[in-house]
C-alpha positions in Angstrom: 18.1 43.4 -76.9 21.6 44.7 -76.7 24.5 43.2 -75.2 24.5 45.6 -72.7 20.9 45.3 -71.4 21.2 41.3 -71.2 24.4 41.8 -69.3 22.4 44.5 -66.9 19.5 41.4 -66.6 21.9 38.8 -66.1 23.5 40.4 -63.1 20.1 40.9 -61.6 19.2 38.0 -62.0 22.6 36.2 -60.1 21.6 39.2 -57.4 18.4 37.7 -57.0 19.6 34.1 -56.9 22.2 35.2 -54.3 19.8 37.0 -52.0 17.2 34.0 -52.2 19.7 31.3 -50.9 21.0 33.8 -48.1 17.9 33.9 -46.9 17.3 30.1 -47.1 20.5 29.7 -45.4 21.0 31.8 -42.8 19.7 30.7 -39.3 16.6 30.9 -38.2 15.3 30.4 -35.1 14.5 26.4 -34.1 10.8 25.6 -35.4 8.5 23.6 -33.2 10.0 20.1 -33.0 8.6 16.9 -34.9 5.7 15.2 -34.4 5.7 11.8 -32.8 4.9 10.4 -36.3 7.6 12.4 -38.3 10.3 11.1 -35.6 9.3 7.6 -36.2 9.3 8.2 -39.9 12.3 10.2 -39.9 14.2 7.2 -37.9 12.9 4.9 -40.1 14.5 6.7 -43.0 18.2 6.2 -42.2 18.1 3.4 -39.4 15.4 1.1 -40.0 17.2 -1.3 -37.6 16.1 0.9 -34.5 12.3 -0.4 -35.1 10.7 2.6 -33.5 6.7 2.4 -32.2 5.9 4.4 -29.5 7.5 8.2 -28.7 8.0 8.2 -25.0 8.3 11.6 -24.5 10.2 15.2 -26.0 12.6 16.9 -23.4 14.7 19.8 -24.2 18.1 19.8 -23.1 18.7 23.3 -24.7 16.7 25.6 -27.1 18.7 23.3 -29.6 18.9 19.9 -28.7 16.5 17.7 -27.8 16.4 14.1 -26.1 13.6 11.4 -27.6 12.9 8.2 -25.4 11.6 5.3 -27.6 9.9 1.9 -27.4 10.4 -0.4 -29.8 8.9 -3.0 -31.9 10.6 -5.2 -30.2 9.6 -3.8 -26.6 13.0 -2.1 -26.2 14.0 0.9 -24.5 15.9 2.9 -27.0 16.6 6.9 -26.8 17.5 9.5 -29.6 19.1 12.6 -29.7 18.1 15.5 -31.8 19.8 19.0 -33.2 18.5 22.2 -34.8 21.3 22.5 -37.3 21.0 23.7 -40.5 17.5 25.1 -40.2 16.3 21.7 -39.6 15.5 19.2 -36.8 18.4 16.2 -37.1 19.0 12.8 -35.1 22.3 13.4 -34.2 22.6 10.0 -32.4 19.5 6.6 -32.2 20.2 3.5 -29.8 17.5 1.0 -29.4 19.2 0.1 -25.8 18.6 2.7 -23.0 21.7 2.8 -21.0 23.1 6.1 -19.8 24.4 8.0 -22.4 26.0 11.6 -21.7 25.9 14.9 -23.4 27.9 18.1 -22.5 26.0 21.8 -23.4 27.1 25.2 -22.9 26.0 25.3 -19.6 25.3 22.5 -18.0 26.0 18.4 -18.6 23.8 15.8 -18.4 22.7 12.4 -18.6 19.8 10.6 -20.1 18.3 7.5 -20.1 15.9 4.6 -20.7 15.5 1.8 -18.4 13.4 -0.9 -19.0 10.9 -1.1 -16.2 11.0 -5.0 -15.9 14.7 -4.1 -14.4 13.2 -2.7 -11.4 15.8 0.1 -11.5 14.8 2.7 -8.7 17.7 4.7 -8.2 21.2 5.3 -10.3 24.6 6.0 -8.4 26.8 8.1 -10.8 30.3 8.3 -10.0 33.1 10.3 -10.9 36.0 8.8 -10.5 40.1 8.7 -10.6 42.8 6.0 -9.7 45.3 7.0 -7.8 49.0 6.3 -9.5 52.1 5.9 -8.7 55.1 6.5 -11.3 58.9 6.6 -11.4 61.0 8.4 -13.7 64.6 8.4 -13.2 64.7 9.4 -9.7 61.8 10.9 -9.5 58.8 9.8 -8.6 55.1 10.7 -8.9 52.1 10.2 -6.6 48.6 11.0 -7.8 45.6 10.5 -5.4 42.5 8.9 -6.0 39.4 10.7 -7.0 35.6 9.3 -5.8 32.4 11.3 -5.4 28.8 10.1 -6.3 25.8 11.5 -7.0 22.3 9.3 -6.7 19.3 9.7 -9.4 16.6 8.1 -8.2 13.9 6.6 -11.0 10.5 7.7 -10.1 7.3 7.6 -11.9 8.4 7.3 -15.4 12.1 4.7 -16.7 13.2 8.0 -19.2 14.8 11.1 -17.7 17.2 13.4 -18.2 19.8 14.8 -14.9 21.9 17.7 -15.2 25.3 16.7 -13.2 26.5 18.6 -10.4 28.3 22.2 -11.0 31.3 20.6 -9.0 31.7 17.9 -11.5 31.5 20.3 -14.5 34.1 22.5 -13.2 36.2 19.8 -12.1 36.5 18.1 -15.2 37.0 21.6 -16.9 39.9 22.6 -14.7 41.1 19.3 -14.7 41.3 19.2 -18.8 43.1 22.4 -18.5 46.3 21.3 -17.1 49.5 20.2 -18.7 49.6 16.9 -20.7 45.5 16.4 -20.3 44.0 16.2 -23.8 40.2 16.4 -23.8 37.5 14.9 -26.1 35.4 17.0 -28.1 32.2 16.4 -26.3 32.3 15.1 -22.6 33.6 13.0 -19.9 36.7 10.7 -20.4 40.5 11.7 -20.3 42.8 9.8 -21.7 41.8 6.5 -18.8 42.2 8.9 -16.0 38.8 10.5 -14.8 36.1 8.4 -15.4 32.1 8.0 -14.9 30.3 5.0 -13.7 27.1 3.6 -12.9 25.4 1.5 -10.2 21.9 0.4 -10.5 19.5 -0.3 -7.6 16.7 -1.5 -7.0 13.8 -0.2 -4.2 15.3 -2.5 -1.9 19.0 -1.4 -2.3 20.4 -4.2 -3.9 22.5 -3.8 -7.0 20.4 -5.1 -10.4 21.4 -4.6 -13.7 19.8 -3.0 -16.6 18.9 -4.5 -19.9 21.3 -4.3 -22.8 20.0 -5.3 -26.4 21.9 -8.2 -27.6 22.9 -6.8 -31.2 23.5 -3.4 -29.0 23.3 -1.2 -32.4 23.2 2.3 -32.9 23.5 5.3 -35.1 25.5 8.7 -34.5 26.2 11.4 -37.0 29.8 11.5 -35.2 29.9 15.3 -35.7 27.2 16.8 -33.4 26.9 14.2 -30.3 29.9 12.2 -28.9 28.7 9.6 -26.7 31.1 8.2 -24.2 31.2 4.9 -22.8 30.1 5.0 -19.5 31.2 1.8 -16.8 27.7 0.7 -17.3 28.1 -2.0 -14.9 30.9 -0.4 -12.4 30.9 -2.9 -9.2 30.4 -2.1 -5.9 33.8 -3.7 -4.7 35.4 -1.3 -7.2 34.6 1.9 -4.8 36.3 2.9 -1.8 33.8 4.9 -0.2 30.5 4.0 1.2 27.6 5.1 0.0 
């Protein structure tokens, strides 16, 4: 075999090569998602501490992302949050509590959750919310107003679910992180201590309960494809303005 002809082979051969692992690597359209089994499996793989037993339910936030309620084998309410990325279903974020967690898509935001039924929750009051400020500079001085709307989720049937927030709020806290000397986070829903988001829990009789947090309160996040922001999980009724 002559030089030349091995040379002719070799660069067929790194065509090849090339052309395979384009293939492999280009996007492809999300495959149908886990089973219940491969999600408990897949959990247990990186965060054993999560304890996973029963799979809840599968709800797609997006033909992308996908939210996971979970009991425990402790009898917990945890939740997991899943991404098509690389050609592959990924847990982009596991807590074994179920508190409110938030997530911000292309099109709409939302919030999720997994309340233990023992609480007796039967409806959420999400708030968005701004203190009003008053600053002086020199001689001049600054008044901001106060911010406070609400919007109620009640807990029907089942203590998983996922809400899509009001357009209002959406485009609110988009015009909002649009103006001068606002910085916004890369996923959702706090600036900088100025607008926040709360919750109140009640129960069918009105009165305020509140929910069940884990005591070791763990959890895992990949930190690159879900940002979770705290939420005021247990914002106090004296602490509004309004009535509601």
């Amino acid at each position: 075999m002559t030089k030349k002809t091995k040379t002719i082979i070799l660069v067929i051969v790194i065509v090849l090569i090339v052309g395979v692992l384009s293939i492999i690597q280009s996007p492809r359209e999300p495959e149908a998602f886990l089973t219940d089994q491969q999600v408990i499996n897949r959990i247990n793989s990186f965060f054993p501490e999560a304890e996973p037993k029963v799979i809840q339910d599968v709800l797609y936030l997006d033909d992308t992302h996908v939210f996971v309620p979970f009991i425990n084998e402790s009898k917990e309410y945890g939740m997991s949050f899943w991404v098509w990325k690389d050609n592959k279903w990924r847990a982009a974020s596991v807590d074994n509590g179920g508190e409110p967690k938030a997530w911000n898509g292309e099109g709409d935001s939302f919030i999720m959750w997994n309340l233990d039924p023992k609480d007796e929750v039967s409806e959420i009051k999400t708030f968005m919310k701004k203190d009003r400020n008053f600053s002086v500079s020199g001689d001049e001085a600054t008044y901001e107003p106060g911010l406070e709307m609400m919007h109620s989720i009640p807990i029907k049937n089942k203590p998983y679910g996922v809400e899509t927030y009001p357009d209002s709020w959406r485009t609110l806290m988009d015009t909002y992180a649009e103006l001068p000397g606002q910085t916004r986070f890369n996923e959702f829903l706090e600036y900088r201590q100025t607008l926040k988001i709360g919750n109140i829990f009640y129960n069918k009789d009105g009165k305020q309960v509140f929910p069940t947090v884990p005591s070791d309160g763990i959890g895992y996040s990949t930190g690159n494809d879900y940002v979770d922001v705290p939420f005021l999980l247990y914002l106090e009724e004296s602490e509004l303005e309004g009535s509601y």
